[in-house]
PDB file of N, CA, C and O in Angstrom:
ATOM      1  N   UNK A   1     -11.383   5.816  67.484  1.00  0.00           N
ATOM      2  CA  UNK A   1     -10.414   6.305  66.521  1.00  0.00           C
ATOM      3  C   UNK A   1      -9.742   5.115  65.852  1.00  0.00           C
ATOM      4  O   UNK A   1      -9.198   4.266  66.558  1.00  0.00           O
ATOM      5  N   UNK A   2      -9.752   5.011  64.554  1.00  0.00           N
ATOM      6  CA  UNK A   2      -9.220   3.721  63.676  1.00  0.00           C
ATOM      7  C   UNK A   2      -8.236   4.372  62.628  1.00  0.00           C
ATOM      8  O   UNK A   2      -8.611   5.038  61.664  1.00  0.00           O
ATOM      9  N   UNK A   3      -7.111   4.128  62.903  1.00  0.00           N
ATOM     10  CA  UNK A   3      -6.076   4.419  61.814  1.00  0.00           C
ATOM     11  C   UNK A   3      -5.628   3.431  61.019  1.00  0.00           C
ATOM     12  O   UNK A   3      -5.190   2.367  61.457  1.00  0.00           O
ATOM     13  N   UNK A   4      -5.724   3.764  59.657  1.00  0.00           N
ATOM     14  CA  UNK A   4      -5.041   2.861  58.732  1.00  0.00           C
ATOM     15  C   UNK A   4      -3.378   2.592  58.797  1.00  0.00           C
ATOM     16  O   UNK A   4      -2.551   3.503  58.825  1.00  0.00           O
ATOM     17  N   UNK A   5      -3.193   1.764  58.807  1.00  0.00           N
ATOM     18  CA  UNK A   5      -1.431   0.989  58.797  1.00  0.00           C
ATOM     19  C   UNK A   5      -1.359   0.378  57.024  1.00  0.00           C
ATOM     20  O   UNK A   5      -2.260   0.367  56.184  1.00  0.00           O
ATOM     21  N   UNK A   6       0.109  -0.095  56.914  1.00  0.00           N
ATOM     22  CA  UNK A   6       0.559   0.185  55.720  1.00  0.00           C
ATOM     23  C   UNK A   6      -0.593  -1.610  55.342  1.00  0.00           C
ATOM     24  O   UNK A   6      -0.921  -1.554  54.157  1.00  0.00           O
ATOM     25  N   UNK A   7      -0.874  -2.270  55.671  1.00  0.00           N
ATOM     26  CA  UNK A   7      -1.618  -3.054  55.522  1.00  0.00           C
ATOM     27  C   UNK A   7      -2.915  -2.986  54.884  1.00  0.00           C
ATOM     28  O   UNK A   7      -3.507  -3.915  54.334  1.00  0.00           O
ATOM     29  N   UNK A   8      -3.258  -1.898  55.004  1.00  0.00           N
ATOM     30  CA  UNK A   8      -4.706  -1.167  55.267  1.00  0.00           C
ATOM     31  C   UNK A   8      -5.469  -1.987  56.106  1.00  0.00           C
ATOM     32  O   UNK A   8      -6.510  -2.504  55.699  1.00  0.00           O
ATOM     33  N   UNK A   9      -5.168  -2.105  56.913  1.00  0.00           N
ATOM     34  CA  UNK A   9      -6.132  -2.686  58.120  1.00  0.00           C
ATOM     35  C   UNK A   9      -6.259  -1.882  59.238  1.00  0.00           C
ATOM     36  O   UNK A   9      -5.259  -1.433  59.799  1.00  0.00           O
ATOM     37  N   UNK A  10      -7.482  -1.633  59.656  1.00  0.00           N
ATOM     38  CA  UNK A  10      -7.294  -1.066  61.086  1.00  0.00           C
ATOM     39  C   UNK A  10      -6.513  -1.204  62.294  1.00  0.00           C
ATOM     40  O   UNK A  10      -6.547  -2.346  62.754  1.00  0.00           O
ATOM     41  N   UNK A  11      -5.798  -0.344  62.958  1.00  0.00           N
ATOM     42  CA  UNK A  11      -4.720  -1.218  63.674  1.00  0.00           C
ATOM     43  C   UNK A  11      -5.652   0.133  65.296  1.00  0.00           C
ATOM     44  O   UNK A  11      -5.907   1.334  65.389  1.00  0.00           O
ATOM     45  N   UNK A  12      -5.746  -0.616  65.830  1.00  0.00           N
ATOM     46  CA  UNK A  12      -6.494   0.439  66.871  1.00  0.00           C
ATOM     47  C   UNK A  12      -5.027   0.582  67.837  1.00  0.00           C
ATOM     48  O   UNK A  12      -4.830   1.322  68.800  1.00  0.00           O
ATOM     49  N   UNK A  13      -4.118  -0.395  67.201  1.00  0.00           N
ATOM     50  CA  UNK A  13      -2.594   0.185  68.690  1.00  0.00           C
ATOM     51  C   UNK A  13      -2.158   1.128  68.235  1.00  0.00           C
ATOM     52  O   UNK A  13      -1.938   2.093  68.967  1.00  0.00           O
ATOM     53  N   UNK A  14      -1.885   1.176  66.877  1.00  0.00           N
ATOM     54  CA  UNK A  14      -1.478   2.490  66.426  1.00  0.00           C
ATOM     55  C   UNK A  14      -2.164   3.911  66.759  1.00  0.00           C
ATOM     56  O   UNK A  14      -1.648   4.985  67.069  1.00  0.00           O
ATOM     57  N   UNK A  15      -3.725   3.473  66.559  1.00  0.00           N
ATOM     58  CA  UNK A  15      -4.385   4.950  67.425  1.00  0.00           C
ATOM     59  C   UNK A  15      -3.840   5.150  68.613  1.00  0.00           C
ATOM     60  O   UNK A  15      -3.223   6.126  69.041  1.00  0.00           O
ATOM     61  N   UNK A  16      -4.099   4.222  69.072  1.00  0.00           N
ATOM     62  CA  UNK A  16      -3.767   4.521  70.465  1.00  0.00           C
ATOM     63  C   UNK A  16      -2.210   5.384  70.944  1.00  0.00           C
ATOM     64  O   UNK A  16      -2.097   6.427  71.589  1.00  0.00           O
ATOM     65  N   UNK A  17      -1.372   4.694  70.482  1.00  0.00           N
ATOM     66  CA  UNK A  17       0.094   5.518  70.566  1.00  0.00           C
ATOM     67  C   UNK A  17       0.230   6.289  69.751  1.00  0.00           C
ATOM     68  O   UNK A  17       1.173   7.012  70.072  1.00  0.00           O
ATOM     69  N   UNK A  18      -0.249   6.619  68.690  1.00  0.00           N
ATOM     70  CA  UNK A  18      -0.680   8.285  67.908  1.00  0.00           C
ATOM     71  C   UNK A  18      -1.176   8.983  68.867  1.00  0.00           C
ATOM     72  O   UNK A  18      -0.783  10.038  69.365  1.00  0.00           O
ATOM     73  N   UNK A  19      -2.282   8.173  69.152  1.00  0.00           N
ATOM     74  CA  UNK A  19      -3.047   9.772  70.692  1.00  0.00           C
ATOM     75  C   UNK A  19      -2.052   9.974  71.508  1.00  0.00           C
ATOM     76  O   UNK A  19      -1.467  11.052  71.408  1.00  0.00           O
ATOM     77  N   UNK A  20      -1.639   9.075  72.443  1.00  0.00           N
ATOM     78  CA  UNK A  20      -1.083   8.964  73.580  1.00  0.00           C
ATOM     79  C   UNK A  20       0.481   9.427  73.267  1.00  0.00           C
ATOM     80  O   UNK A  20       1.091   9.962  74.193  1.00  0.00           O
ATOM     81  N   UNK A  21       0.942   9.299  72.388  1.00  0.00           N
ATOM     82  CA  UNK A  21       2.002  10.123  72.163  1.00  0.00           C
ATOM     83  C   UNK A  21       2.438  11.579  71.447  1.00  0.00           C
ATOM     84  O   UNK A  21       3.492  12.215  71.456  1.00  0.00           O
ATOM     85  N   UNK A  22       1.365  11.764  70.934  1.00  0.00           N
ATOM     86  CA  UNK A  22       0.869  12.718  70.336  1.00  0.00           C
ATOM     87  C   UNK A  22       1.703  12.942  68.901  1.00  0.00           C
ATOM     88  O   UNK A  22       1.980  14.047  68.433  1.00  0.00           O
ATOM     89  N   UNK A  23       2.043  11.641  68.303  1.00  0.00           N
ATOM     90  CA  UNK A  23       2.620  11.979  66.758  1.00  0.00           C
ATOM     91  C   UNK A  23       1.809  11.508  65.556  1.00  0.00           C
ATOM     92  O   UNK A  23       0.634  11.202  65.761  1.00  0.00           O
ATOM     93  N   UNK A  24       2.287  11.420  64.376  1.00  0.00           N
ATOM     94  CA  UNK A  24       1.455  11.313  63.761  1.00  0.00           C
ATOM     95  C   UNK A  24       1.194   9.649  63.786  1.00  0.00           C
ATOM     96  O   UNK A  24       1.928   8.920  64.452  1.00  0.00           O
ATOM     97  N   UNK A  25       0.083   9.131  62.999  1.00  0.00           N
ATOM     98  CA  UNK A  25       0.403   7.728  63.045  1.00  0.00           C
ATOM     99  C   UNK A  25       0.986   6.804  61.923  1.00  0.00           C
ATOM    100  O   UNK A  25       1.098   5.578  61.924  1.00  0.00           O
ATOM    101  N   UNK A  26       1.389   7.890  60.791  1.00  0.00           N
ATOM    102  CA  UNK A  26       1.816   6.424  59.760  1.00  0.00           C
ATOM    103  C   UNK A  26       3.295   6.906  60.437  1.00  0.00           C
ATOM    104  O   UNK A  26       4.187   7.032  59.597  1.00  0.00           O
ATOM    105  N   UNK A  27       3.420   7.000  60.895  1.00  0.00           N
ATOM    106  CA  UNK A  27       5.167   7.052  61.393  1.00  0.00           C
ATOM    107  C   UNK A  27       5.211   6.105  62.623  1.00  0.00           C
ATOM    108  O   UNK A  27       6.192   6.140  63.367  1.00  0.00           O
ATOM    109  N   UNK A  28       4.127   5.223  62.869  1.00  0.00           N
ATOM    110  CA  UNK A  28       4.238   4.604  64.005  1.00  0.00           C
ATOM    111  C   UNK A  28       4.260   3.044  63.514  1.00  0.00           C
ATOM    112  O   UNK A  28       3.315   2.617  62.851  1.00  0.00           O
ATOM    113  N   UNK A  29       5.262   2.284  63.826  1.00  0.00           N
ATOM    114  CA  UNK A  29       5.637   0.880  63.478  1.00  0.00           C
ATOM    115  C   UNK A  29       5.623  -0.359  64.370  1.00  0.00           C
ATOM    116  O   UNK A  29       5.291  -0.146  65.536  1.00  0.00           O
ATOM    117  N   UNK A  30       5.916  -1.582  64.042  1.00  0.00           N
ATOM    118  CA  UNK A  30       5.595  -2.642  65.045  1.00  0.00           C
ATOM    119  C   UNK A  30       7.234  -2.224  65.830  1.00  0.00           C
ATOM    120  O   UNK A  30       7.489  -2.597  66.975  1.00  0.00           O
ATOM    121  N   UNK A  31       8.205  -1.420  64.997  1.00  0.00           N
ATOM    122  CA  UNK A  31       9.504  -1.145  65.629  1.00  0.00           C
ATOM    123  C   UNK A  31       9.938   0.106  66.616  1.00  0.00           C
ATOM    124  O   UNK A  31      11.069   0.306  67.060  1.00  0.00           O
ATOM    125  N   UNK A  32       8.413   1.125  66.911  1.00  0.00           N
ATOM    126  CA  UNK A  32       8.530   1.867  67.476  1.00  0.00           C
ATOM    127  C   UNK A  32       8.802   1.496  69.128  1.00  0.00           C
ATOM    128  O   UNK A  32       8.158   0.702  69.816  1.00  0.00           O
ATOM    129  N   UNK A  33       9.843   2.245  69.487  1.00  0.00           N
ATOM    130  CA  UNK A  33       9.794   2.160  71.050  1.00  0.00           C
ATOM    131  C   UNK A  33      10.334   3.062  71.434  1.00  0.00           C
ATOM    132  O   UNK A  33      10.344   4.088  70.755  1.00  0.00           O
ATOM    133  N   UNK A  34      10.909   3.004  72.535  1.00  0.00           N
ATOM    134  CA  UNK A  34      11.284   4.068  73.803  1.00  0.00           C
ATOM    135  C   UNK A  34      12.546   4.280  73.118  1.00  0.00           C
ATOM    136  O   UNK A  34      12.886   5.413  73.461  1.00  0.00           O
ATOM    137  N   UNK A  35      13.298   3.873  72.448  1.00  0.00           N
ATOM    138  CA  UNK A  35      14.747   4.068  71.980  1.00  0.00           C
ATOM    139  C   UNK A  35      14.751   5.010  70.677  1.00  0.00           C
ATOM    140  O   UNK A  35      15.744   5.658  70.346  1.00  0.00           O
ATOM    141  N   UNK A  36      13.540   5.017  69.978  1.00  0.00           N
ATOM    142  CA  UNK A  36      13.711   5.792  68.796  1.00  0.00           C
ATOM    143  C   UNK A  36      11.923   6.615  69.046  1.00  0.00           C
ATOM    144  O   UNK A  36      10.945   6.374  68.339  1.00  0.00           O
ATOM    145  N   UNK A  37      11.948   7.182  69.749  1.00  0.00           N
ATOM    146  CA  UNK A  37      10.603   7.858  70.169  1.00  0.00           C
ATOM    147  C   UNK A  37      10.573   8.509  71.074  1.00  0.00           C
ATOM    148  O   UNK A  37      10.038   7.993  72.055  1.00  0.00           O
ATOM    149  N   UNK A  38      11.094   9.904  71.227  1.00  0.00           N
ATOM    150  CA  UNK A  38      11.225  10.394  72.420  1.00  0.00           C
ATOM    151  C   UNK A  38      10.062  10.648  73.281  1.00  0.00           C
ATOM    152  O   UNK A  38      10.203  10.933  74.471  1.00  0.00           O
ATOM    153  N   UNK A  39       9.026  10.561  72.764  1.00  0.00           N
ATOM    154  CA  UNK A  39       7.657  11.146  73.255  1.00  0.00           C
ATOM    155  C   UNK A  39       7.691  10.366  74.470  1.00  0.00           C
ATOM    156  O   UNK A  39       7.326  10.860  75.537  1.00  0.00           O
ATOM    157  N   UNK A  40       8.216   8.866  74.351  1.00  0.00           N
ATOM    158  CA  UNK A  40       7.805   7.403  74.841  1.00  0.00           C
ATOM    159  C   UNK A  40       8.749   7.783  76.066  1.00  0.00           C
ATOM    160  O   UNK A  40       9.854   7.441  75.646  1.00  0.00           O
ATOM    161  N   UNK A  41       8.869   8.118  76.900  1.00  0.00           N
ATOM    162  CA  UNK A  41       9.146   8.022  78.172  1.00  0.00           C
ATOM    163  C   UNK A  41       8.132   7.336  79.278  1.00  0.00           C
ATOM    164  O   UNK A  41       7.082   6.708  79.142  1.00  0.00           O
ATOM    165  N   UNK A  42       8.818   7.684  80.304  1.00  0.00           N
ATOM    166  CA  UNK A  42       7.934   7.181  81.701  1.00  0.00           C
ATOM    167  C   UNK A  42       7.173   7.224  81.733  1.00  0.00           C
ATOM    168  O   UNK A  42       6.469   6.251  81.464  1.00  0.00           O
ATOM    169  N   UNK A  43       6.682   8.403  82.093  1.00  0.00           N
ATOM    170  CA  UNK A  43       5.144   8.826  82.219  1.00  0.00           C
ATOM    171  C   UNK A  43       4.376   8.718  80.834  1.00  0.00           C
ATOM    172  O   UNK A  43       3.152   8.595  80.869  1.00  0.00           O
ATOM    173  N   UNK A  44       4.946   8.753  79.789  1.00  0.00           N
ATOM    174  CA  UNK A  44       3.623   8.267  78.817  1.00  0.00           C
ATOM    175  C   UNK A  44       3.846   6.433  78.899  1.00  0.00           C
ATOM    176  O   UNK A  44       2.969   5.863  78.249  1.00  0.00           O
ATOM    177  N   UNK A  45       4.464   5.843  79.315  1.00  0.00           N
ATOM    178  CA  UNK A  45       4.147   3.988  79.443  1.00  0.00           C
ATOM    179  C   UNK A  45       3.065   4.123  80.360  1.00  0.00           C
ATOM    180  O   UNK A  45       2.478   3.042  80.395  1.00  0.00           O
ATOM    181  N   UNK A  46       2.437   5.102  81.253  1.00  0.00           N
ATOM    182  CA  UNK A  46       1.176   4.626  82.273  1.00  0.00           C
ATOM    183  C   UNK A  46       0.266   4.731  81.185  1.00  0.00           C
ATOM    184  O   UNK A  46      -0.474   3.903  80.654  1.00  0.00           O
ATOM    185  N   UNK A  47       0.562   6.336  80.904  1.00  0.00           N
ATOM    186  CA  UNK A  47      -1.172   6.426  79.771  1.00  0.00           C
ATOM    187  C   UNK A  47      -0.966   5.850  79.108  1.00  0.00           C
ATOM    188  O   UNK A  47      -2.051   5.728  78.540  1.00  0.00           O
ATOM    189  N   UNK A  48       0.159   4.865  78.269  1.00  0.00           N
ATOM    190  CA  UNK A  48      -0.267   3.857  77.425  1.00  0.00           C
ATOM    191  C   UNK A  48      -0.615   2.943  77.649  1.00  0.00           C
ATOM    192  O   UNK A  48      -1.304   2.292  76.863  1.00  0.00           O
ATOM    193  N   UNK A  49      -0.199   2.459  79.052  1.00  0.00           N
ATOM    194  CA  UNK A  49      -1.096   1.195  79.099  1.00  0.00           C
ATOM    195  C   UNK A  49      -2.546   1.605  80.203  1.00  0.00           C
ATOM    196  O   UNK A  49      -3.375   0.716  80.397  1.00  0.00           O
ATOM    197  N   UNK A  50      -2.705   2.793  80.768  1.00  0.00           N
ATOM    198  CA  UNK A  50      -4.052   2.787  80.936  1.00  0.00           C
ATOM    199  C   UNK A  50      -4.849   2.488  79.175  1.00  0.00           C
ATOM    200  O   UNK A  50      -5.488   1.529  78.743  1.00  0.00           O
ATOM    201  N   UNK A  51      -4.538   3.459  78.700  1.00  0.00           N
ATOM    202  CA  UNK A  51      -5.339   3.541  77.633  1.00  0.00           C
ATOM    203  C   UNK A  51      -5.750   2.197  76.564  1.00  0.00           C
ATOM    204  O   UNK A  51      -6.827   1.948  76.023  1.00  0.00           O
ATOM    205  N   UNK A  52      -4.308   1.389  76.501  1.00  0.00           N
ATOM    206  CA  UNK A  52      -4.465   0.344  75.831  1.00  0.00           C
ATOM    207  C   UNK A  52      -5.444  -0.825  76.574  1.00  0.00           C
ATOM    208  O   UNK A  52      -6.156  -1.533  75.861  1.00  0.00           O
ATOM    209  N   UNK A  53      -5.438  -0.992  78.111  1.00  0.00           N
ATOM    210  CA  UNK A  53      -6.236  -1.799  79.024  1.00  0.00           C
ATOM    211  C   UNK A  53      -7.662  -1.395  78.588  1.00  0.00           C
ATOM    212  O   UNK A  53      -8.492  -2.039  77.946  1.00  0.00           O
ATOM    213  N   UNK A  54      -7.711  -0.300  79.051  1.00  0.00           N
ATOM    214  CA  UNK A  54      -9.112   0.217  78.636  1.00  0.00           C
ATOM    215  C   UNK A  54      -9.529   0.343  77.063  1.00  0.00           C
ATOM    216  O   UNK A  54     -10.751   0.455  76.961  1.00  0.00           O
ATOM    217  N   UNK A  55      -8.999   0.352  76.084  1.00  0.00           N
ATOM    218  CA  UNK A  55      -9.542   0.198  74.492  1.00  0.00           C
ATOM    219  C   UNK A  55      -9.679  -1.440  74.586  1.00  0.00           C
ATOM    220  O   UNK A  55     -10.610  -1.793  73.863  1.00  0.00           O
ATOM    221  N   UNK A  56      -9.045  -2.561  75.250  1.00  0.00           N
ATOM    222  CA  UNK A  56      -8.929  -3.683  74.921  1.00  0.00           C
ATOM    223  C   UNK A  56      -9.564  -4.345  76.350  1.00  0.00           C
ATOM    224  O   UNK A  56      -9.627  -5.573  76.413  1.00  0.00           O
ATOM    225  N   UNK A  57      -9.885  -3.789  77.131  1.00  0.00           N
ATOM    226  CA  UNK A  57     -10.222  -4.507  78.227  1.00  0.00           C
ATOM    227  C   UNK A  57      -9.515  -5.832  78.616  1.00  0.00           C
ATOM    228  O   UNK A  57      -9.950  -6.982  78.561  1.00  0.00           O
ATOM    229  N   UNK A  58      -8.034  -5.259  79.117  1.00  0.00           N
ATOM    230  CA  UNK A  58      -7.455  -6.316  79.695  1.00  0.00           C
ATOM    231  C   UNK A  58      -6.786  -5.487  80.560  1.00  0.00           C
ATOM    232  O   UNK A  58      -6.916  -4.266  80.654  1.00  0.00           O
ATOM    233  N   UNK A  59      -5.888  -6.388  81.340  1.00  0.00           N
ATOM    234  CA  UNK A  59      -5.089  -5.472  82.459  1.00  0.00           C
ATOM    235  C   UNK A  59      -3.962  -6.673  82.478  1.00  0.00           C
ATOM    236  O   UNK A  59      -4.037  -7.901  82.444  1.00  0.00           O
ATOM    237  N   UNK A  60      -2.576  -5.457  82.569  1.00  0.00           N
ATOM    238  CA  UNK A  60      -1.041  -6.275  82.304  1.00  0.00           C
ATOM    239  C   UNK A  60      -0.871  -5.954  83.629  1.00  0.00           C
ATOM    240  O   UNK A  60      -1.280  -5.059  84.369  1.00  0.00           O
ATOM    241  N   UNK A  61       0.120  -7.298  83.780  1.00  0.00           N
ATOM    242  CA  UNK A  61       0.993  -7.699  84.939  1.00  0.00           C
ATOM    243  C   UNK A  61       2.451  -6.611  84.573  1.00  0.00           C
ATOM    244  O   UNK A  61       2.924  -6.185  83.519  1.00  0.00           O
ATOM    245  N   UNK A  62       2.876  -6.431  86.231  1.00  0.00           N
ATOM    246  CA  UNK A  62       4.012  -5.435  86.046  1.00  0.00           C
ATOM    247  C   UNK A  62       5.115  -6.219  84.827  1.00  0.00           C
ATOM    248  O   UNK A  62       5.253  -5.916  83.642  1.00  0.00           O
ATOM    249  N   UNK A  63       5.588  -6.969  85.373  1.00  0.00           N
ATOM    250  CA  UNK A  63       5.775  -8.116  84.335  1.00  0.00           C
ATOM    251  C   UNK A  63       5.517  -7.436  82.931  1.00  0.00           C
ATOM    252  O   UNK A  63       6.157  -6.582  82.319  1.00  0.00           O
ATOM    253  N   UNK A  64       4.632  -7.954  82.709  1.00  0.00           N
ATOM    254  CA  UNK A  64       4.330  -7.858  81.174  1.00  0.00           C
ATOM    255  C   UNK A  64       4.486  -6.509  80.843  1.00  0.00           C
ATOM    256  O   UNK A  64       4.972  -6.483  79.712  1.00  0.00           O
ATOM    257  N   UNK A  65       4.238  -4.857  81.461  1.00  0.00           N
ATOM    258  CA  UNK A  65       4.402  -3.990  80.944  1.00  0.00           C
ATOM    259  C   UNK A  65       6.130  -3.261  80.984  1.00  0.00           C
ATOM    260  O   UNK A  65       6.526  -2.271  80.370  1.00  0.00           O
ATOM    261  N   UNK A  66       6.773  -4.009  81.769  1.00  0.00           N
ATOM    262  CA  UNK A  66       8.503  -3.865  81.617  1.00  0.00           C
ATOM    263  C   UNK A  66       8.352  -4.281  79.907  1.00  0.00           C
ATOM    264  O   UNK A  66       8.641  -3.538  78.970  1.00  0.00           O
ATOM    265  N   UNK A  67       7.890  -5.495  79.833  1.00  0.00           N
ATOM    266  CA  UNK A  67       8.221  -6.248  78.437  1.00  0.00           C
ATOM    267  C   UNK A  67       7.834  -5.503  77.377  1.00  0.00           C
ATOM    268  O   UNK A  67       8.079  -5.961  76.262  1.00  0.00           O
ATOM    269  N   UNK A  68       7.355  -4.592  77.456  1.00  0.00           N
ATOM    270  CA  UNK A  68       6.113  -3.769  76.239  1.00  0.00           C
ATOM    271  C   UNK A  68       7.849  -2.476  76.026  1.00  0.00           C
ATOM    272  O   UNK A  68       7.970  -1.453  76.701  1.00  0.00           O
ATOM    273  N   UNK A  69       8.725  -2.864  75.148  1.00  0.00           N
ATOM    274  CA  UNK A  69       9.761  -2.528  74.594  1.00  0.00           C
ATOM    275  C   UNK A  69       9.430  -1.857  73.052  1.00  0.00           C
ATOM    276  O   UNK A  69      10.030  -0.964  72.454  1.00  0.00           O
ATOM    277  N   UNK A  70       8.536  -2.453  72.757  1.00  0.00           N
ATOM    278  CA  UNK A  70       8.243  -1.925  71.329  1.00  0.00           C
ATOM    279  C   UNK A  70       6.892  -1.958  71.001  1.00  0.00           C
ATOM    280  O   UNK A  70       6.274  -2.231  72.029  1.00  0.00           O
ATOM    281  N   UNK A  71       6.119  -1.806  70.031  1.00  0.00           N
ATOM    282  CA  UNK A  71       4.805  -1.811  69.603  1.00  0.00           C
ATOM    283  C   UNK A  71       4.752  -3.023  68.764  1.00  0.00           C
ATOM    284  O   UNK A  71       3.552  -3.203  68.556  1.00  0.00           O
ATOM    285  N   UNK A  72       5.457  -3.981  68.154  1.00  0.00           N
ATOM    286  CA  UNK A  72       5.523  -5.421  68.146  1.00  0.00           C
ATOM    287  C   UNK A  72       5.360  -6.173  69.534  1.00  0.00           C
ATOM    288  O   UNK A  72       4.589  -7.132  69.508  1.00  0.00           O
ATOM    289  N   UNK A  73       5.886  -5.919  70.568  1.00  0.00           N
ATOM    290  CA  UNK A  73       5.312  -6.757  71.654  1.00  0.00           C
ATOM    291  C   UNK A  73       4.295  -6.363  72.043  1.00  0.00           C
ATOM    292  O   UNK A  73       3.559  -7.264  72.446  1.00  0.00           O
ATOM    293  N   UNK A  74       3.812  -5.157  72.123  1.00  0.00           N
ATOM    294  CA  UNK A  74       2.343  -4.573  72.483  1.00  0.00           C
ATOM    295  C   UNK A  74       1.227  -5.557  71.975  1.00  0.00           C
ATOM    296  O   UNK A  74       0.259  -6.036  72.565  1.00  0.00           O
ATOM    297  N   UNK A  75       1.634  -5.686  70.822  1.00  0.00           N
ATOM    298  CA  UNK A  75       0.346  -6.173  69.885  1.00  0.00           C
ATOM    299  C   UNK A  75       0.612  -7.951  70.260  1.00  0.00           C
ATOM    300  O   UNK A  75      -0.246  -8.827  70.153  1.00  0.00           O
ATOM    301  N   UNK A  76       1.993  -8.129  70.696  1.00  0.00           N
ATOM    302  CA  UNK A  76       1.861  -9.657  70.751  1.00  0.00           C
ATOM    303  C   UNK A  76       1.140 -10.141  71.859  1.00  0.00           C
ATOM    304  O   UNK A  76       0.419 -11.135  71.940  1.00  0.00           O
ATOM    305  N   UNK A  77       1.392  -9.430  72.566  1.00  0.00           N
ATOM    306  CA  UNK A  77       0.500  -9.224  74.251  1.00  0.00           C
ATOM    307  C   UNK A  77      -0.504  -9.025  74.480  1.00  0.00           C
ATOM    308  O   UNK A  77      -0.914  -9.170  75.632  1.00  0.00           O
ATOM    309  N   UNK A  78      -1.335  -8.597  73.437  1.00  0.00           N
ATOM    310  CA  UNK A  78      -2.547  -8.448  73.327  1.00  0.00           C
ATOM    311  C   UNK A  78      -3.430  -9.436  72.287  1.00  0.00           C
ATOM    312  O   UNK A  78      -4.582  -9.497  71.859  1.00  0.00           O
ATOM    313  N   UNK A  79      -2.412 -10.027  72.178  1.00  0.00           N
ATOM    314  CA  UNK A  79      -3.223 -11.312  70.861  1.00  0.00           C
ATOM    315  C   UNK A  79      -2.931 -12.841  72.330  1.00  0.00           C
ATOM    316  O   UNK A  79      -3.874 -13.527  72.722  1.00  0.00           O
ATOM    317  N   UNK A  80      -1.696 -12.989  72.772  1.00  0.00           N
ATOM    318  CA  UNK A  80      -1.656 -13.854  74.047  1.00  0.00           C
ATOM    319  C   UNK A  80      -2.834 -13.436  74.650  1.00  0.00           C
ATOM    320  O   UNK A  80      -3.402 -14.317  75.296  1.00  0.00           O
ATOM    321  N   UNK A  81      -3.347 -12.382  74.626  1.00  0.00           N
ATOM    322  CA  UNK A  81      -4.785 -12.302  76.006  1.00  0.00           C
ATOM    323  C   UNK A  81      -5.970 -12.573  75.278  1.00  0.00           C
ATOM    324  O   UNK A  81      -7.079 -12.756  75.780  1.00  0.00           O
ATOM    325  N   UNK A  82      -5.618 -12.595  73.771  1.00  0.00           N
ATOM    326  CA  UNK A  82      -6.900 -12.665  73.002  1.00  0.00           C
ATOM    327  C   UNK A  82      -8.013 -11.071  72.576  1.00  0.00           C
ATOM    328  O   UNK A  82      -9.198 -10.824  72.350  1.00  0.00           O
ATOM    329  N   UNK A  83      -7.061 -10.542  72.642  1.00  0.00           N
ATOM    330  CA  UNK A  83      -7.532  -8.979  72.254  1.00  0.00           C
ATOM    331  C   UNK A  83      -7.644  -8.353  71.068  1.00  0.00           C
ATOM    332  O   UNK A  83      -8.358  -7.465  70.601  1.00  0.00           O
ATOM    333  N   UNK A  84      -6.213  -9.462  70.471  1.00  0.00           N
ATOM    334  CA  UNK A  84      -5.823  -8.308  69.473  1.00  0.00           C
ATOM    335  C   UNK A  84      -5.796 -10.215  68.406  1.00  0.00           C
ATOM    336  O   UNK A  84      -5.313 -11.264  68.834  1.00  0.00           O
ATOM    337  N   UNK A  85      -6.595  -9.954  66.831  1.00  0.00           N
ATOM    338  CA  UNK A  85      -6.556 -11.085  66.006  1.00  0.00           C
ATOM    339  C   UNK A  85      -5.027 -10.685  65.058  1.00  0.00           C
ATOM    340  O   UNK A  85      -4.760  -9.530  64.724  1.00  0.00           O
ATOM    341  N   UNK A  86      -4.237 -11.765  64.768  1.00  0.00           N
ATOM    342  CA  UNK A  86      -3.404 -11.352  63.897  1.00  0.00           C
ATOM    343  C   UNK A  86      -4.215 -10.441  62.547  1.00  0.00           C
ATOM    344  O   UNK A  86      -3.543  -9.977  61.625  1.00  0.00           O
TER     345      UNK A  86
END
């Protein structure tokens, strides 16, 4: 699943937290998080980061998924592992 972002570039994090949260995706930003997203609770941070590990084949330290506050650090965290190209 490849959703277009206001860039027009494929942004596959945005699929991903479109699925996994179940909203739409141009409403989903590098500023989305748990504070302005109700979907984003507890239990959806596992399936997001199962899901994001598994689309990107990496695996976060507890560590690192406390830090995953917004969908700007998502993507920064995944370019540090070499997953994600600016």
């Amino acid at each position: 699943m490849v959703v277009q972002m206001g860039t027009g570039m494929p942004d596959r994090v945005a699929a991903i937290f479109s699925s996994v949260l179940k909203i739409p995706p141009e409403t989903i930003t590098d500023e989305t998080s748990p504070d302005n997203t109700s979907q984003w609770d507890s239990l959806a941070v596992i399936d997001l980061v199962l899901a994001i590990e598994d689309e990107f084949q990496v695996k976060f330290t507890t560590k690192e998924i406390v830090a995953m506050r917004n969908v700007s650090l998502v993507k920064k965290m995944l370019r540090s592992k070499g997953a994600l190209h600016a």
